[in-house]
C-alpha positions as CSV (number, residue, x, y, z in Angstrom):
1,X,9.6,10.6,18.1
2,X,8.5,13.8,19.5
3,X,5.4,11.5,21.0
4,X,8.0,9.2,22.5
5,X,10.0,12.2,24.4
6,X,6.2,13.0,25.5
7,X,5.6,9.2,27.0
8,X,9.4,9.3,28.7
9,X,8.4,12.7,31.0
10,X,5.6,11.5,32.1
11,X,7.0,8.5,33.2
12,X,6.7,7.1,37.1
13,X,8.8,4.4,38.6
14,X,7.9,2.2,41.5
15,X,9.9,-0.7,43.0
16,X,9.3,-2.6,46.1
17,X,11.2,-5.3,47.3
18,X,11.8,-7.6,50.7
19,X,14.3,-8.8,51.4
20,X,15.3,-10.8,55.0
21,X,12.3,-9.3,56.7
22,X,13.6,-5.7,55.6
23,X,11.1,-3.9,53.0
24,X,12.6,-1.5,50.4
25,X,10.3,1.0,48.7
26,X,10.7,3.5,46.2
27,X,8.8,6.1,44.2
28,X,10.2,8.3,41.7
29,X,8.0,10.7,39.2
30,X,9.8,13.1,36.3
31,X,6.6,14.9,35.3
32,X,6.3,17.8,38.0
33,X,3.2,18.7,39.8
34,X,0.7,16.3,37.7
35,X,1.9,13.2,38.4
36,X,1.0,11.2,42.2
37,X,1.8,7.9,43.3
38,X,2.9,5.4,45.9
39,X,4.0,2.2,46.8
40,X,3.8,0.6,49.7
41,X,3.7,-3.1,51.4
42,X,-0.1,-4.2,53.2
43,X,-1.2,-6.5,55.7
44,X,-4.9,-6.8,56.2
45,X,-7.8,-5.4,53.2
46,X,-7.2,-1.8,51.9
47,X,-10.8,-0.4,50.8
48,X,-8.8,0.2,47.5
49,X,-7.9,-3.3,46.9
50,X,-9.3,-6.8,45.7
51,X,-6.9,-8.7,47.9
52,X,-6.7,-8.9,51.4
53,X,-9.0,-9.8,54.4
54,X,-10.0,-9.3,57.5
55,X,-9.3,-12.4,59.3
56,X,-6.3,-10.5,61.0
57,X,-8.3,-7.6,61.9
58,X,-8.1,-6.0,65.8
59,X,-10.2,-4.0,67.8
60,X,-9.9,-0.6,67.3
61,X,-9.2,0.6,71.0
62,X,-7.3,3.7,72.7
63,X,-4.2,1.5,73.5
64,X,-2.7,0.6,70.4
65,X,1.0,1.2,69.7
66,X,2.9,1.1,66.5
67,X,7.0,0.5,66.3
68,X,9.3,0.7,62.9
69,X,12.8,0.9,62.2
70,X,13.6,2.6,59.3
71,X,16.4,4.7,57.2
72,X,15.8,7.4,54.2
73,X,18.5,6.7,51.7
74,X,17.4,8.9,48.9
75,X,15.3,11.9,48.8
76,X,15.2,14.6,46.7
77,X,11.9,16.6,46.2
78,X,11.3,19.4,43.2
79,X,11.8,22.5,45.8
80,X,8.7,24.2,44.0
81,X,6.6,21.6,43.5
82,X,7.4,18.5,45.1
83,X,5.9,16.7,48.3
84,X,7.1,13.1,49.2
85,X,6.1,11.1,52.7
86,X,6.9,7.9,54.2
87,X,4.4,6.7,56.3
88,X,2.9,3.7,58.5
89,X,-0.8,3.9,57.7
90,X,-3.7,1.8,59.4
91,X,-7.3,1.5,57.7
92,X,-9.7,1.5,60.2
93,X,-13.6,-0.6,59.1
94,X,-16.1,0.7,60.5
95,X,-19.4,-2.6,61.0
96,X,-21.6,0.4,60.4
97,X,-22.0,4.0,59.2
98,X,-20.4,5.9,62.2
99,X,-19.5,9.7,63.0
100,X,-20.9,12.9,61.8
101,X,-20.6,12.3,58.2
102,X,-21.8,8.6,58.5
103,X,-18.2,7.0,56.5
104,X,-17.1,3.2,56.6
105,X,-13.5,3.9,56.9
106,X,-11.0,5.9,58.5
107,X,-7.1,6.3,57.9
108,X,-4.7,6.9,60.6
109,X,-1.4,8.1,59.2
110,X,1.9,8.9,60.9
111,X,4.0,10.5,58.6
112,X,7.9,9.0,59.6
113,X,9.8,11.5,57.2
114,X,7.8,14.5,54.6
115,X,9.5,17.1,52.3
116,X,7.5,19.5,50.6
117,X,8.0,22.2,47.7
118,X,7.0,26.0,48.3
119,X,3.5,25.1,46.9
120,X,2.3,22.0,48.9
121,X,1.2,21.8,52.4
122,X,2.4,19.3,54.6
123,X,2.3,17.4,57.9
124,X,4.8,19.5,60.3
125,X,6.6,17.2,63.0
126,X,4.9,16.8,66.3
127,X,1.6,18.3,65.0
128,X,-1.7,16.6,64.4
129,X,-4.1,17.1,61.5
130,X,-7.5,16.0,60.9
131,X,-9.9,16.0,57.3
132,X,-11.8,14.5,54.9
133,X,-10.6,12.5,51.9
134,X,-12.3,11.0,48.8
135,X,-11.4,9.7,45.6
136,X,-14.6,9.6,43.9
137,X,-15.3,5.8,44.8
138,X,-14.6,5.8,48.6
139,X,-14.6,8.7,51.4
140,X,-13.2,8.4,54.8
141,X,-11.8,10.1,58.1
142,X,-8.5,10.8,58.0
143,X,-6.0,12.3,61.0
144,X,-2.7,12.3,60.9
145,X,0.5,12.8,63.0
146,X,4.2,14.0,61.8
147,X,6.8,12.1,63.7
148,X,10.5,13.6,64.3
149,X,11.5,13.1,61.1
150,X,13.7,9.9,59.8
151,X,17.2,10.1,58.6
152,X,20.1,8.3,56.8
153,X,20.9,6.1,59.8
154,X,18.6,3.4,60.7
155,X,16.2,4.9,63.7
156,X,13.3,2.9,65.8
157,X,9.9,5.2,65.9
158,X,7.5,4.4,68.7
159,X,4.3,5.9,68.2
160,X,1.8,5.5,70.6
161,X,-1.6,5.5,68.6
162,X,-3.5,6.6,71.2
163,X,-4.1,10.3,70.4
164,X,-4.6,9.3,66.6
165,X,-7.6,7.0,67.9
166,X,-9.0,9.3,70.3
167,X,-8.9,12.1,67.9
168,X,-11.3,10.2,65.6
169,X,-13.5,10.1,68.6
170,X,-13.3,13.5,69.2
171,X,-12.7,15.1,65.8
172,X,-15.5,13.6,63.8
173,X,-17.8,11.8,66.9
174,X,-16.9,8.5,66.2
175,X,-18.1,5.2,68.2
176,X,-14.8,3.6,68.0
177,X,-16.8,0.5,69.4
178,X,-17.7,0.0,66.0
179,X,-14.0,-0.5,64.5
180,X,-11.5,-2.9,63.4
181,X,-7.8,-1.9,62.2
182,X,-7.9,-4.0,59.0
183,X,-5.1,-3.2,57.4
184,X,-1.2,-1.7,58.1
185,X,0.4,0.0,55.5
186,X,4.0,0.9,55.0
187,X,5.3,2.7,52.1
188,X,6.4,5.9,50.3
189,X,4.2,8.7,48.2
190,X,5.5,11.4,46.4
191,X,4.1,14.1,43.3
């Protein structure tokens, strides 16, 4: 039994559903500052994924605009430890090597709603951020912007992805010639 109360606390739950053109996502962890996950809806081929293609896949230019409407209906975050985001997320495939550290993909995130803990960082509202991510299989660019933040009521977010684009250019030198957004992610992280 005592094994059994050891499985339950480290137990994470993710639902997603659609419904009406309407996408519902959830995350939900009970095992503090070691567990991490998300769930979210794609369109297009995530570098993490089997599925997907790139038949749909744009340009990468400077004039690229992104709009959601969305409502928070639940969050609560560990106020020591916790950190939870919802986000619209674009991979960006790059036809060859490209910017100072010569990666294959980029990800441009806007951050629609994030709480944090005491311990964990986080993207502020109305800032930019720019680094370098890798999970031991893929490494890519990543910058990111924190919109006015989401509530309980449903809100439209209009996010002009200029600046995200351009700072990839500037940032990390890359030719932005070179890209294609091949995939849009929407969904919910959280630790």
């Amino acid at each position: 039994m005592a094994g059994s109360l050891l499985d339950r606390t480290q137990q994470v739950a993710h639902n997603c559903s659609m419904s009406r053109e309407v996408a519902i996502t959830r995350f939900a962890g009970w095992s503090g500052p070691n567990s991490w996950g998300n769930t979210e809806y794609e369109q297009g081929r995530d570098p993490w994924k089997n599925y997907g293609n790139s038949s749909g896949s744009v340009p990468l230019t400077a004039s690229q605009r992104l709009t959601v409407s969305l409502r928070i209906l639940e969050s609560k975050v560990d106020t020591v430890f916790g950190i939870s985001n919802a986000y619209v997320d674009l991979w960006v495939n790059f036809s060859e090597p490209v910017g100072d550290n010569g990666l294959m993909w980029a990800e441009l995130i806007v951050y629609l709603k994030t709480e944090k803990g005491v311990l964990y960082p986080f993207q502020e509202q109305g800032t930019y951020s720019s680094k370098i991510c890798g999970d031991g299989n893929h490494t890519w660019y990543v910058i990111g912007y924190g919109c006015p933040a989401a509530g309980s009521v449903w809100s439209n977010r209009e996010i002009n992805m200029n600046d995200l684009i351009n700072q990839l250019a500037q940032v990390f030198r890359v030719d932005l010639s070179k890209g294609t957004v091949s995939c849009i992610a929407f969904g919910v992280e959280g630790a």
